[in-house]
C-alpha angles and dihedrals in degrees: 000000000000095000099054082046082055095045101051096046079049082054099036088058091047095054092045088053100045086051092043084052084040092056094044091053101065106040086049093053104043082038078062088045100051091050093066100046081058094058095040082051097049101042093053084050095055093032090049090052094035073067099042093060107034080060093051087241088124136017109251086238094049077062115040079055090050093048099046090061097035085051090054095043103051086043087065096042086058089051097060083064103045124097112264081246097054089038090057086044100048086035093057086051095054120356087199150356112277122254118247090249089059090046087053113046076038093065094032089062103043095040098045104358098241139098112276091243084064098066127102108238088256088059094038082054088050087051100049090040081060094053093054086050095041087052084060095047114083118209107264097218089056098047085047088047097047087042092059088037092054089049097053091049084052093046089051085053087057096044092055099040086057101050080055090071105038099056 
């Protein structure tokens, strides 16, 4: 009696692992997922008003101020669809998107080491020309994080697929 007790807790805690690796799995591997979309997102955006205003469609400052909102919109949209694990994770790295006045005096100061309010209009231009291009760039440790993330769901699927079809 005590050994079939044994063996269904055994079995029981086994069950209970195989669903907890499942569920890992799969919010690792659409967190990957969603990352990408992100980046594909956010390059067309800065490729489409590199454009815009290359072809004098649109002032470089008209959209460094459109691509700031569109980037942080469609960060939170992301989000939305981002694991609560992955959304803690990308939320503690940056609670928000920046403003365009923090962009700004970002780029002002490591471009040409001085406020914004300082440029002359050609280097605010510069500065605004490198918002639009930094809202196509993706940090590289995230990509490299969800990129491993996305692997060892993919590994647990694995995992799991396999012991089906051993036991």
């Amino acid at each position: 009696m005590n050994q079939v007790y044994d063996r269904s807790a055994l079995e029981g805690a086994l069950s209970e692992m195989e669903s907890v690796a499942m569920n890992f799995a799969h919010r690792f591997i659409s967190d990957g997922k969603v990352r990408m979309n992100y980046i594909n997102q956010t390059r067309k955006l800065a490729q489409e008003y590199r454009t815009r205003v290359t072809s004098g469609a649109i002032s470089p400052e008209e959209a460094a101020k459109q691509v700031q909102v569109i980037r942080n919109q469609i960060l939170e949209a992301q989000r939305l669809r981002t694991s609560d694990i992955g959304r803690a994770i990308a939320i503690k790295l940056k609670n928000t998107g920046l403003t365009l006045t923090e962009l700004t005096e970002k780029y002002a100061q490591s471009k040409f080491g001085t406020s914004f309010s300082n440029l002359s209009a050609a280097k605010q231009n510069k500065v605004y020309l490198e918002i639009i291009d930094s809202s196509g760039r993706a940090r590289p440790s995230m990509n490299a994080a969800a990129n491993r993330l996305s692997k060892l769901g993919e590994g647990f699927w694995s995992l799991q697929l396999g012991s089906l079809f051993i036991t």
